[in-house]
C-alpha positions in Angstrom: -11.2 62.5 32.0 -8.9 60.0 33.3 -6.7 58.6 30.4 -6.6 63.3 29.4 -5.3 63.5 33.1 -3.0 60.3 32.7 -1.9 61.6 28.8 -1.1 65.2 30.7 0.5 63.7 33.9 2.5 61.8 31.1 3.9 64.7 29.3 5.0 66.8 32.4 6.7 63.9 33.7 10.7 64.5 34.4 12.2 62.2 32.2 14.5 59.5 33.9 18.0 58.2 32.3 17.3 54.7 33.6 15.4 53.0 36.6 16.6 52.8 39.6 16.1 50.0 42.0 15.0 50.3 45.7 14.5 47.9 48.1 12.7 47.7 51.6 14.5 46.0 54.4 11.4 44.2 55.0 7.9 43.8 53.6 5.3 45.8 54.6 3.4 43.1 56.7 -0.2 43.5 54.2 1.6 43.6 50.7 0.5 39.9 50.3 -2.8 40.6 51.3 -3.6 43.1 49.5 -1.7 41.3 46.3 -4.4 38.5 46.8 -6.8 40.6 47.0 -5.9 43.0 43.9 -6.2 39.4 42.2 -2.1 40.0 41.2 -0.9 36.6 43.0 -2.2 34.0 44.1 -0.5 30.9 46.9 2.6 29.2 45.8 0.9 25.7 46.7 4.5 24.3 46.0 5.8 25.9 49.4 4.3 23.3 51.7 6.4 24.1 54.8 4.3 24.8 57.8 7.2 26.3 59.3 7.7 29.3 56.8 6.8 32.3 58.2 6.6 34.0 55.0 3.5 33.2 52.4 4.6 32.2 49.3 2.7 33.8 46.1 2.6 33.3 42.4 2.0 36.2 40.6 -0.8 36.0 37.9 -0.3 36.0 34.6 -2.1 38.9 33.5 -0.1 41.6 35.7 3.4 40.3 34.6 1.9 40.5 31.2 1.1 44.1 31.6 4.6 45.0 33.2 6.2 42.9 30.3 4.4 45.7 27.7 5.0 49.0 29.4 6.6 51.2 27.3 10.0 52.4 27.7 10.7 49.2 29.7 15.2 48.2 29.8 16.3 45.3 28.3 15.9 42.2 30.8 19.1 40.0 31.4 19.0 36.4 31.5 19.0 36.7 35.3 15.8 38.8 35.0 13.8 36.5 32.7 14.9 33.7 34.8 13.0 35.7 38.1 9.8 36.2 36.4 9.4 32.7 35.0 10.6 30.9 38.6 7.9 34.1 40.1 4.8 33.6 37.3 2.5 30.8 37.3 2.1 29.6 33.5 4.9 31.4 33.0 4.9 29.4 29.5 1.7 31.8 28.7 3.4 35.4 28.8 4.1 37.2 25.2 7.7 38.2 25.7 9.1 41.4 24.4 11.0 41.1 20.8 14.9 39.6 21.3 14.0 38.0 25.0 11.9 34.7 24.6 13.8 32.8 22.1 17.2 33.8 23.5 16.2 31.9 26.7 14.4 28.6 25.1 17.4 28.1 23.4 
């Protein structure tokens, strides 16, 4: 029932020229938590300043993976590769998209 009501959601979606980006002034106060406890990131244990008040996360393999796959995805720059490496732990692990991987090792 799920993946008909996904597969139906799907094709009564608008369609969207491109993606737009939005950012919060802030983060929401629990977004960490409840990344930790989705299992999405986990603590950056190469932040070790006592005097950070923000909690530095890794996010897991696995979930950039699946965001790395979607479908209908844009083309990611240089810049943007560069994020989600510095942002992934084992980084080095993730299946890049055809055209993206090899341009940056080289």
């Amino acid at each position: 029932m799920i993946a008909k009501r996904d597969k139906w959601l799907a094709a009564k979606a608008p369609k969207h020229s491109g993606i737009e980006l939005l950012l919060e002034p802030e983060d929401p106060d629990n977004a960490n938590e409840a990344l930790l406890l989705l299992g999405i990131a986990e603590p950056d244990t190469r932040w070790d300043d006592p005097n950070d008040k923000y909690e530095r996360l890794l996010l897991r393999p696995w979930a950039v993976q699946a965001a790395l796959s979607r479908r209908g995805r844009r083309r990611l720059s240089a810049k943007d590769v560069s994020e989600i490496k510095r942002c992934t732990r084992d980084a080095d692990t993730l299946r890049w998209p055809a055209g993206i991987h090899n341009e940056q090792d080289d």
